[in-house]
N, C-alpha and C positions, 0 to 999 in steps of 0.2 A: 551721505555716503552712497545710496541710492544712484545720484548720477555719476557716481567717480565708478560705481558699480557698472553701469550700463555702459561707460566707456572703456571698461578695461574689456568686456565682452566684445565690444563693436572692436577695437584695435587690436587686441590678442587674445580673440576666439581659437587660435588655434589651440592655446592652452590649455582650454576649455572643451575640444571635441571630446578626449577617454573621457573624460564623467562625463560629460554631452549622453556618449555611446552605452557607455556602462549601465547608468540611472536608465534610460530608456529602453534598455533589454530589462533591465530589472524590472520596471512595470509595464513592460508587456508579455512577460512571463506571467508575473503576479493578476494583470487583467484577463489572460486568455483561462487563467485556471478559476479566477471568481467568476465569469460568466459560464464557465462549462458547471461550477459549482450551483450558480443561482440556477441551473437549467434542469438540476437533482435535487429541487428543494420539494419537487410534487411530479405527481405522472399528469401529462398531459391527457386533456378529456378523450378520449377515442369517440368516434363517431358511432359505435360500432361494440358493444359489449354484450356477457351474458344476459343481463337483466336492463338492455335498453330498451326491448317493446315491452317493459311491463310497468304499470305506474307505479306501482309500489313492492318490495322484497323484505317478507321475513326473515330472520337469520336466529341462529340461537346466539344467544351473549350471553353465555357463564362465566363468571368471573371469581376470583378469592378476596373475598372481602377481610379486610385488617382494617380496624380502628387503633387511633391512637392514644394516648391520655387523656386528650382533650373531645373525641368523640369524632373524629373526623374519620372519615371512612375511606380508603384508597382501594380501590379494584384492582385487579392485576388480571386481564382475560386469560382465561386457560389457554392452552397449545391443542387439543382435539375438542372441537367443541359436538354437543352431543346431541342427537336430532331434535329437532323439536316434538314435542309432544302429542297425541293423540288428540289431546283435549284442546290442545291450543289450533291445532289443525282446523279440527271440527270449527269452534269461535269464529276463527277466521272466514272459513268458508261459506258463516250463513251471511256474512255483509255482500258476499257477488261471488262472481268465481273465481276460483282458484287453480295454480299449477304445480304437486308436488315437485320437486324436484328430488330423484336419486341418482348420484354420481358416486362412481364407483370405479376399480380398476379393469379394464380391456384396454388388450392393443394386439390390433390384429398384426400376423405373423409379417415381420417387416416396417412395421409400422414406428412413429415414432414415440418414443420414450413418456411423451405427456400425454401419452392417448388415453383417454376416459370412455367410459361408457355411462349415458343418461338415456333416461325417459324420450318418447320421442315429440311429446307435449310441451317438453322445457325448450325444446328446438323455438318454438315460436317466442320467447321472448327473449330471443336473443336473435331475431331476426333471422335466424336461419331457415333458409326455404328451400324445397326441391329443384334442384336444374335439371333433374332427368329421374325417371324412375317413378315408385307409388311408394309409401309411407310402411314399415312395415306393421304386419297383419299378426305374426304369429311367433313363437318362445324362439324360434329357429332364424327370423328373417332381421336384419340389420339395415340401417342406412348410412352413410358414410359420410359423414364433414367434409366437404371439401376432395372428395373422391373423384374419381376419373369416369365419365360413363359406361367406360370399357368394364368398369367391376359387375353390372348391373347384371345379376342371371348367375353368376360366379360363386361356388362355394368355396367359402377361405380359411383357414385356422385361427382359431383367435385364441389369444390367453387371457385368462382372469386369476381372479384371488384361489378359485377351486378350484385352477387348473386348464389343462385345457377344452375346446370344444369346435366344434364346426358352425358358421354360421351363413347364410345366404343373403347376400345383396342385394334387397329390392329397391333401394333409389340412393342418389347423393344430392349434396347441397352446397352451394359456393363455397369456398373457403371464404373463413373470418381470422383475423388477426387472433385474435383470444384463447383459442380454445383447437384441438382436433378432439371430436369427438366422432362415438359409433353409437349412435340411436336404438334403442330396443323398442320393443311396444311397453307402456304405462307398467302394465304387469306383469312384466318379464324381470323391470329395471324392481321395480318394489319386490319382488321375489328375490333379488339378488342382493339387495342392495335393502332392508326396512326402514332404516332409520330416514326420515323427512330432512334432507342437509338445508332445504331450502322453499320459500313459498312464494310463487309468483300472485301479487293477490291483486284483482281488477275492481275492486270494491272501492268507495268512498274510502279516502285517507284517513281521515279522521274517525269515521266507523272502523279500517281497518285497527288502528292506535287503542282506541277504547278496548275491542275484543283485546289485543296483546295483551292491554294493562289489565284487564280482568283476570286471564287466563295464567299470564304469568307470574302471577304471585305467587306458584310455586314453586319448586328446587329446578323448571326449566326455563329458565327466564330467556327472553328473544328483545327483539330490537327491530322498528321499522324504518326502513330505507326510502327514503322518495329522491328525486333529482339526481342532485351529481353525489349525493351519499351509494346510490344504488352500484357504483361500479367500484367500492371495496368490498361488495361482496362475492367480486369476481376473482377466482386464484390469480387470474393474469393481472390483476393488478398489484398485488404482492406479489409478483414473479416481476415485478419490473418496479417495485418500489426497493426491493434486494440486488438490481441492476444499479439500483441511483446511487444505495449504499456503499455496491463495490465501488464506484468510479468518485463518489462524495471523500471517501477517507484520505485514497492517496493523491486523489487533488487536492486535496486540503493539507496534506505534508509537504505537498510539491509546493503548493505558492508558502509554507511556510517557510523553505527551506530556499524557496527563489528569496524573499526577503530577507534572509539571513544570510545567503550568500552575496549580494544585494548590498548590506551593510558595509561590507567588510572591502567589495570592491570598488564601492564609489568609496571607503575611506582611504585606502589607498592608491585611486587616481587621482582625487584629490589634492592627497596629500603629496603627491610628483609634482601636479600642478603649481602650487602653494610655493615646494621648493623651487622650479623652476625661473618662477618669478620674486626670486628672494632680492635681486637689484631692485626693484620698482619697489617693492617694499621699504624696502633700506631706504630709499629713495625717500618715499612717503613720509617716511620717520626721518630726514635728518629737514626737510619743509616745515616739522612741526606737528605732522599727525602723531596723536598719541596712539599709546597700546589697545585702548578701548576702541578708537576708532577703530584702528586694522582688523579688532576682529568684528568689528560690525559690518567693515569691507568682505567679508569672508563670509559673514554669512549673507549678506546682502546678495553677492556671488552667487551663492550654493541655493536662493531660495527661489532667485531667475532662472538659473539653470535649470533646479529643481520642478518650476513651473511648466519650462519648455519641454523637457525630456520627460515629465508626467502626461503631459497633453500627448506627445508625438508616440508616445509610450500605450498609451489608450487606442490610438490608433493602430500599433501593431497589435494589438489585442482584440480589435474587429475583424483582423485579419486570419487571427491564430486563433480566435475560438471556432469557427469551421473547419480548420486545419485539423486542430484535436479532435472535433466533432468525428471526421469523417476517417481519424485512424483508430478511436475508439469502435465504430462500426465496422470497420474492417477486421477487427482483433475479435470482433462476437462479442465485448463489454458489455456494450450496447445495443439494443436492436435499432432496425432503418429508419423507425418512426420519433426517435431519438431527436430532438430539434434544442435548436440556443439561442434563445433569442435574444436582444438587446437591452441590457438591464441596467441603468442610471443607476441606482447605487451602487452595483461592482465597480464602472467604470472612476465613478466620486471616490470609493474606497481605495482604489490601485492609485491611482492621482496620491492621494494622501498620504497613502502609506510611502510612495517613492519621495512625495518632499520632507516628510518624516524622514526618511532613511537621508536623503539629503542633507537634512541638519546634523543628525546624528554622525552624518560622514566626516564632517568638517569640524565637530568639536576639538580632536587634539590636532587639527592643524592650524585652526583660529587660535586655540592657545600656544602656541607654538611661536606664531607669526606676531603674535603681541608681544611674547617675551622677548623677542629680538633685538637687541641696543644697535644703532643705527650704526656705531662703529664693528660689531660685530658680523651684522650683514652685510655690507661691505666686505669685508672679510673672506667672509665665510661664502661670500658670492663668487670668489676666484676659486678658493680653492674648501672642499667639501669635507666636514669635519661631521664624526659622527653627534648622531643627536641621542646626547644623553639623556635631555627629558623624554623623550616619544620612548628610548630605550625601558627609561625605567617604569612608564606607566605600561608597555609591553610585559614586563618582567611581573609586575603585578599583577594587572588584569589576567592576563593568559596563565598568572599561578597560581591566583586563586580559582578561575576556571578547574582549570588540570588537577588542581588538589580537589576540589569537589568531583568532581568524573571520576577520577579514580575511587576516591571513598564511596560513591554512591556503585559503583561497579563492584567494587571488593565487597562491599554491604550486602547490596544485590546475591551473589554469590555465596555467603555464608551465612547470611539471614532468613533470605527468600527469595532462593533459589528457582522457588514456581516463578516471580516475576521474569525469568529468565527466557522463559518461553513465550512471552509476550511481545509481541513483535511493535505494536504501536507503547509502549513504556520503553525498552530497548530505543526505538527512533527518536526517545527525549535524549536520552543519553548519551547518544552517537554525536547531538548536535554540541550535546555540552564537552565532546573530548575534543570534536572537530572544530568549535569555538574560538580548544585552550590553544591548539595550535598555530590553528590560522593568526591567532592573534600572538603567539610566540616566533612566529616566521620569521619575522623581519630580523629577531636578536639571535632565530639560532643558525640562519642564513649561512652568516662567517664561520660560527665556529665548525658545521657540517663542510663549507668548503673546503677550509684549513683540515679535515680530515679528508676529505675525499684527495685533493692536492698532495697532501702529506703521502700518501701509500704508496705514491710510484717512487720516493722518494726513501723511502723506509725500505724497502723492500733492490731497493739499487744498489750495485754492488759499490757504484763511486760515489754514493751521498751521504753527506751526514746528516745528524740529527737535527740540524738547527734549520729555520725557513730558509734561508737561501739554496739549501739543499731541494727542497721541491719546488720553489724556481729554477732551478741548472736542470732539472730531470731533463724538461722538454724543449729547452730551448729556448729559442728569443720569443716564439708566440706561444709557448705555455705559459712563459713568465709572465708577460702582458697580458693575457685573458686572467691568470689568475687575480696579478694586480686589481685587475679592473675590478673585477669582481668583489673584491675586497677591501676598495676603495671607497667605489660611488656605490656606498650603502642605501641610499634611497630607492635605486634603480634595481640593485638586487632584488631588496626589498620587494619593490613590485611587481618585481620578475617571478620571484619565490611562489609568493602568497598563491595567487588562481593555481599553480600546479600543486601546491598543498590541499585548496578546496578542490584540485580535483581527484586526487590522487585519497585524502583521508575521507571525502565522504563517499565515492565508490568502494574504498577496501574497505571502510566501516559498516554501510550500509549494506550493502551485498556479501559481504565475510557476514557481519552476525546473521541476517538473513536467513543466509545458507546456512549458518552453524545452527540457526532453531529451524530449520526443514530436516538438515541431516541427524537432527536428536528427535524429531518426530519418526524419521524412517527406523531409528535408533529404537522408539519406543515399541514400533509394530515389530520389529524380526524380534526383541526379545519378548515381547508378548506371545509372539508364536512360536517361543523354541520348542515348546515341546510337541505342538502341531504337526502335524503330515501333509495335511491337505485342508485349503480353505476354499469355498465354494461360495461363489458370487454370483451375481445379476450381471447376464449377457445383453445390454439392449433393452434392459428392462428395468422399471423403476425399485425394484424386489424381487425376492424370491416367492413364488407361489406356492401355498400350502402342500398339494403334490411332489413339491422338491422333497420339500423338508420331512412329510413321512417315509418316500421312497429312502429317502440318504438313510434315514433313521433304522429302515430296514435291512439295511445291508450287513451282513453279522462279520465279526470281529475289529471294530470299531468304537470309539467311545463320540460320538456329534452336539454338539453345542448350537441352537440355534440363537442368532443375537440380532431383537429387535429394537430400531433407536424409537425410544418415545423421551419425555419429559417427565422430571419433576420439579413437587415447589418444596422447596422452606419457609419457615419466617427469621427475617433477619429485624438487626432496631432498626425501626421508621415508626412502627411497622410494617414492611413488606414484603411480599413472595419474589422471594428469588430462585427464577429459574434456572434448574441445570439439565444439562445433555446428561441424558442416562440409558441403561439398555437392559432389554427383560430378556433373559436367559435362563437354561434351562439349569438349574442350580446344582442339581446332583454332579453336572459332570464339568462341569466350571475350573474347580481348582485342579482337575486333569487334561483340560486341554490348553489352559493358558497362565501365565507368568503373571502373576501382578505383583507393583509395587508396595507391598503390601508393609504398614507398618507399626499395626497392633492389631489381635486377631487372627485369625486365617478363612480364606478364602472358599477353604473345603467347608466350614460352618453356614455360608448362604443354602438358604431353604426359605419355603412358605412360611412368610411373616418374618421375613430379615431383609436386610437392606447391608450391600458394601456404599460407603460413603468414602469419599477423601477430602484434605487438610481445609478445601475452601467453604465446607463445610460450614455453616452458622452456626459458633457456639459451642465448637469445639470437642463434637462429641469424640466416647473414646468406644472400643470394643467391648460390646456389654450392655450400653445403654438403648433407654428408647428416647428415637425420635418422632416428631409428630410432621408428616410431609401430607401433599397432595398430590394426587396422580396427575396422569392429561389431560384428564378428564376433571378437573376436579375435586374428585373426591376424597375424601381425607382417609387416612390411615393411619397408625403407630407401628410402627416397625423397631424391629433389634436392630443394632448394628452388629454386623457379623463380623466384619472388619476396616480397617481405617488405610485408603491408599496416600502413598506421596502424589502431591497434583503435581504434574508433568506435563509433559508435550502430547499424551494421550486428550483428545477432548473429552473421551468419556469419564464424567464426574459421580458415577454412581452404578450400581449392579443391581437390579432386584429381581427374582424369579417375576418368569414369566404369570403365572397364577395370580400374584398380586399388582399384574400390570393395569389390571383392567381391558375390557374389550377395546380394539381399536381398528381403526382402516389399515395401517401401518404395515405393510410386508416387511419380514425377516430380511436384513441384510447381507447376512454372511451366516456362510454356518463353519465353524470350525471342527476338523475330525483329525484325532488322532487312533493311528493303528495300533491294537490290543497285542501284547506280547505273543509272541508265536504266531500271529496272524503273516497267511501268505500276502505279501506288498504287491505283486504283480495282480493275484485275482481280486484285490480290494479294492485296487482301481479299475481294474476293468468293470466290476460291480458297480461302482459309484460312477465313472461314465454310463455308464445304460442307464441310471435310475434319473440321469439329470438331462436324456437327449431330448431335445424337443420343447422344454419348459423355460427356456430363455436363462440358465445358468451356463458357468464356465468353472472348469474346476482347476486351480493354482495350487502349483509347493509357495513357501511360503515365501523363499528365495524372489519368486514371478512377484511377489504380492508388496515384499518391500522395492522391488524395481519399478515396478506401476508404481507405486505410493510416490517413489522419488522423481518418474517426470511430472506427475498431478502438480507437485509442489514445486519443482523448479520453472515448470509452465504460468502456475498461479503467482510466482514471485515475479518472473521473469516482465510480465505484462504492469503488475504495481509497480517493480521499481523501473520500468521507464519513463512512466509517469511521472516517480520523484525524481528520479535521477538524469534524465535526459537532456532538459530544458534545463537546468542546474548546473550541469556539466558543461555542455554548450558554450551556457553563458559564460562562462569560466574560461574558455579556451579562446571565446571572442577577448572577452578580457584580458589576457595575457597577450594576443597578439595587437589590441588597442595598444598596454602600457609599451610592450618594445616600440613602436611606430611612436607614441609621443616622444620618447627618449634620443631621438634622431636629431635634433639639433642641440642638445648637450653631446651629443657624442660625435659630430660633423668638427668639432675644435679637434680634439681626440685625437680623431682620425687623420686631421691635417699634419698634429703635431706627430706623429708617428710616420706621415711621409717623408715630414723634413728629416725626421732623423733617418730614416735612410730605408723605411722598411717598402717592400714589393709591395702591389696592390692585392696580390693573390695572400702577404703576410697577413695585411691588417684583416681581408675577409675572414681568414682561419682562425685568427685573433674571436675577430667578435662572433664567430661561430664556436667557439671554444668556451668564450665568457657566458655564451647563452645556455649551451651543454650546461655548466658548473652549474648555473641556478636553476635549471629543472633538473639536476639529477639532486641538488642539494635541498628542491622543494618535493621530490617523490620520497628521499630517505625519513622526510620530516614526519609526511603523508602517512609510511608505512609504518612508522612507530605507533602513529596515533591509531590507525588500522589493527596493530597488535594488541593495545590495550585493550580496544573493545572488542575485537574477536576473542582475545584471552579471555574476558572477562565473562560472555555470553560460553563460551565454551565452558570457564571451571562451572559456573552456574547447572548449565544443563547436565553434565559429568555427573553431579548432587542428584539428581532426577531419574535420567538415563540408564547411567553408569556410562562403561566404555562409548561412546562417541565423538567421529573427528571433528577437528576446525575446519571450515572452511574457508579457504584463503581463495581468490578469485582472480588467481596470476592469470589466467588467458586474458582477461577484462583490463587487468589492471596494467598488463604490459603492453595491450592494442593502446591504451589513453596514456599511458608513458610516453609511449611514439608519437602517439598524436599531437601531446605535451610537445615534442621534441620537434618535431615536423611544422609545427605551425609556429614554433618558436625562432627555431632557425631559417625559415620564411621571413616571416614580419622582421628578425634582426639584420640580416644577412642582405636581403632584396634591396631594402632603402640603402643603407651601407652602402654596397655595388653602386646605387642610383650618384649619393651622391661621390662618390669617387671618381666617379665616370671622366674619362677626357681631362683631366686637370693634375697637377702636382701638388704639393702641399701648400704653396704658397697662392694657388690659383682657389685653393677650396679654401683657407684663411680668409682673402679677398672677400671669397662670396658671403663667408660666415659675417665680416667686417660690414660690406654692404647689408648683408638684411636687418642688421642690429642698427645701424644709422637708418 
């Protein structure tokens, strides 16, 4: 079958271009996103880091050790790890010399948001050297990373953790990728700063190692760095391995979602395919070939085509992963040093997975083409009768899909509800409704037209009830487009489907989306209803200590200041599970903010309490103690004061600030509510003064949930073009591939329609009418499936929230309607016109007669 394969390709390749076109957008969507993926599997070596002139770097490595049953031990490294030691300093320092490092928070006024302040000693192993200027000398003088010479002589404001200060520029030094930093003298930076975050050490390695492992055996355990280890102890390299993270998840949804829409569109160009050559089939079957051979013809077909459009497919994907590269860089994803280089297994895998999806395309239409009795294809070759098997396996598949989407949505919702908030669980979900439909298209195609057809009819003062009634509405070409439509089931069919995947996976993915950003915005305004005013960082990575007493001082006010640190639990593994939590000031907690509180109250947090919620390890309740570790490590037993619903809040926990433990960390907000009788006008003019100059901004709460709402429709906005874009796209090529295959099934049509007497400007209107029918019949489809799951993410978050709206994304979803509509009536209408051109009905018979001999 092989050669009977390779000759139906060579003779009627044209059959053969939509899945040609299809399969080959599919895997070069799928190969542009594994290579942009393999290119986020690791930061690339920088030439150029904090600790590249230095042979070797201590670091502290505290960790929470859990053992299991069986005596195995799992680490879990802390979130602030905590300086290294005196002793361990010392050790170190007698194998050669050494360079403390203290980094700390400065940013001079203007400056940018990552600006630190270090030692001006750590400058040299990080290759940072003077372009202008001398080193400074004294508490007061500064040197500037990457600074302009024009600063040199300059006194400037700078802000720290204490606040602010004046400091004088006496030199700068090239900019480096990694870091801006502002240089102090040795013992200005250890004044500011005690804790050793780090040790540049020039000693013998292995001397270095020995002093560690002596030194460390106590409660401050370190770890030494040599080689290419030495540059994760650089923040910038965790500041870009959280870059790789963001662009790793939804490219990793987008080629799932490329393969999955993928599936569905090479099985239904396929399967046009398949139909269109139901004569030669017949054919084959009444010579003698049996049912086993055709479908070995078929897949034989589907595994050459498969080969070619994977191969030519790889190639658009050498193409597109620069392409992604350089809109990722341009959106700020990524930074410029961002590169993609060439990587033999994505390319092996996209190959694979497209001739995978190739066979998987063609299963129900190899059985299909087997089952055909040669009298019947014959037949069914003139005139097109629907297919009841493909129907009924439709009717199944896509019901038992739809039936689990739904239960697992309804589940979702009245189970757990927290899963509702989660945006990558929700994106399994979305794919499982958009699955049920996509794959129900084909059977609800008719009966959605016969409704849409039906209204103008229903609703007409001269029609009745019966179909002939919404045939008469419109005349001779509504008749006929509707016919069509409702005839040649396969063509609908494939008409439908791409405007269903485009339509349900935009209003599914973008509606719940949006419905879990607008239950987050949902969660901050009723967190802050009872607030007045919340005070933020201007430009700044926090609030500095100075804020926070000033505010504090202002009288008739209650101030809450809330700083994000971690904690851990133990969950069964054994191991620490970290949660987002925030140390606040407890007394005035359940005064100035709202929580979902659902055993306990809030007003109960104080020193030696802990607010936990439901995801909690173990289910505590209000009352009990829990055994946590701070940021730091260190272990505690705490009350629980009260137990929240987990929600669209990320914060998983409350504990006074006293039992935070020390840390670098600035206060992120401080929440102040106005004390009864307090005049409103002199409390904020107070609170402006107390915060001018220290890089805050002071917000109603109103400002606070509107910033929250572009943060998040910006942060969505960038994800989902990533999944959605190249998805979409593909989908819309798709639909205008199947109308253009359909042009010589429909070139008879169109003859027989002249002979009966119709205009040429009829029959255009005609199949510009049949095209309408099937994208407005695959958008109604689209939006049903769209409603499930927005309904579904909505009653969930409602359970969390309370009051919060749906959001439904008509701007989006009516621009891709049109687009639907536009490119539909293109691709149907153009060729139509083409071959109409210059001839009668009998002259386009002719031609149609000619190319078939």
């Amino acid at each position: 079958m092989l050669s009977v394969a390779l000759s139906t390709l060579r003779v009627r390749w044209t059959s053969f271009v939509g899945t040609f076109v299809a399969l080959c957008l599919g895997v070069g969507l799928m190969a542009t996103a594994m290579l942009v993926i393999g290119a986020t599997a690791g930061v690339a070596d920088l030439a150029q880091q904090r600790w590249s002139g230095a042979p070797a770097v201590v670091v502290p490595d505290t960790g929470i050790d859990l053992a299991d049953s069986e005596g195995q031990v799992q680490s879990t490294p802390v979130a602030r790890q905590p300086g290294l030691t005196p002793e361990l300093v010392a050790a170190v320092a007698r194998t050669g010399r050494v360079i403390e490092d203290h980094t700390f928070y400065a940013q001079l006024a203007g400056g940018p948001a990552d600006q630190v302040g270090r030692g001006w000693s750590a400058a040299e192993a990080g290759g940072q050297l003077l372009t202008a200027g001398a080193a400074p000398a004294g508490a007061g003088q500064v040197v500037v990373g990457g600074g302009e010479a024009g600063l040199i002589g300059r006194t400037l404001p700078l802000l720290t953790a204490d606040g602010p200060r004046e400091v004088t520029v006496t030199g700068v030094t090239g900019a480096v990728p990694f870091e801006h930093a502002v240089f102090f003298t040795d013992a200005e930076a250890a004044r500011i700063s005690p804790e050793v975050d780090a040790l540049a050490a020039y000693g013998p390695a292995d001397a270095v190692r020995r002093a560690v492992a002596e030194a460390g055996r106590g409660p401050g355990r370190a770890a030494v760095l040599t080689g290419k280890e030495r540059a994760t102890a650089d923040p910038h390299h965790a500041f870009l391995l959280s870059q790789m993270d963001n662009v790793d998840t939804p490219l990793g949804l987008a080629a799932g979602v490329a393969g999955f829409v993928a599936v569905f569109v090479v099985a239904g160009t396929f399967a046009l395919s398949v139909a269109q050559r139901r004569r030669e089939l017949a054919l084959l079957r009444l010579i003698g070939s049996t049912r086993r051979q055709l479908r070995r013809l078929i897949y034989a077909e589907a595994v050459l085509v498969g080969v070619l459009a994977s191969a030519a497919g790889c190639g658009l994907g050498l193409v597109g992963a620069p392409l992604c590269r350089e809109w990722l860089v341009s959106r700020g994803i990524v930074s410029s040093d961002f590169t993609v280089p060439v990587a033999g297994w994505a390319l092996v895998a996209a190959a694979s997975v497209g001739l995978l999806t190739a066979l998987v395309g063609v299963v129900v239409s190899s059985v299909r083409a087997g089952l055909i009795s040669p009298g019947e294809a014959l037949r069914e070759a003139a005139v097109e009768r629907s297919p009841k098997g493909a129907n009924r396996f439709r009717w199944v598949v896509g019901g038992l899909a739809l039936a689990v989407g739904v239960v697992a949505v309804s589940g979702t919702a009245t189970m757990q509800p927290e899963a509702g908030s989660n945006a990558a669980a929700s994106a399994s979900l979305v794919l499982v409704i958009v699955g049920a439909f996509v794959t129900l298209a084909g059977v609800l195609a008719g009966p959605v037209i016969r409704l849409l057809t039906g209204l103008p009819a229903r609703f007409s003062r001269t029609a009745n009830d019966s179909v002939d009634g919404a045939d008469d509405v419109g005349g001779a070409v509504w008749s006929t487009a509707r016919q069509g439509a409702l005839t040649a089931f396969r063509r609908t069919a494939a008409t439908t489907t791409p405007v269903v995947i485009v339509v349900s996976l935009a209003g599914c993915l973008l509606g719940t989306i949006g419905t879990i950003n607008a239950a987050q915005v949902s969660a901050v305004g009723r967190q802050l209803s009872r607030t007045d005013w919340v005070i933020s960082p201007a430009g700044t990575p926090g609030l500095a200590r100075p804020v926070v007493d000033q505010v504090r001082a202002v009288p008739g006010i209650t101030a809450v200041a809330s700083t994000p640190t971690t904690v851990y639990a133990e969950e069964q593994g054994p191991s620490a599970l970290a949660l987002q939590a925030a140390a606040v000031d407890a007394a005035g907690l359940d005064a100035v903010a709202e929580l979902p509180v659902v055993s306990g109250s809030a007003a109960d947090l104080r020193p030696g309490s802990i607010i936990v919620n439901t995801v909690w390890p173990g289910n505590p309740r209000a009352g009990d103690e829990v055994s946590t570790w701070l940021a730091d490590g260190t272990r505690k037993r705490l009350k629980v004061a009260a137990v929240l619903q987990a929600g669209a809040d990320s914060t998983q926990a409350y504990l006074d600030t006293s039992d935070a433990g020390a840390g670098a960390a600035l206060p992120s907000r401080i929440i102040v509510k106005l004390a009864p009788g307090a005049d409103r006008a002199a409390t904020s003019r107070a609170l402006h003064a107390a915060v001018v100059g220290l890089g805050a901004r002071i917000s109603t709460p109103d400002e606070v949930s509107a910033a929250a709402t572009d943060a998040n429709q910006e942060s969505s906005k960038n994800g989902m073009l990533m999944i959605l874009g190249l998805s979409v796209l593909y989908a819309l090529v798709a639909l205008a591939n199947t109308l253009v295959m359909t042009l010589g099934d429909r070139r008879r049509e169109l003859a027989m329609l002249r002979l009966a007497g119709a205009t040429r400007g009829q029959v255009l209107r005609a199949v510009a009418t049949e095209t309408l029918l099937c994208v407005g019949a695959g958008a109604l489809v689209g939006a049903v499936a769209s409603a499930i799951s927005i309904g579904g993410s909505w009653a969930a978050l409602r359970q969390l929230v309370g009051p919060t709206p749906a959001v439904v994304p008509w701007a989006t979803l009516g621009e891709l309607l049109a687009t639907c509509a536009a490119i539909g009536l293109a691709a149907a209408v153009v060729p139509a016109a083409l071959a109409l051109r210059g001839g009668d009905g009998r002259s386009i018979l002719a031609g149609v007669a000619g190319e078939a001999g």
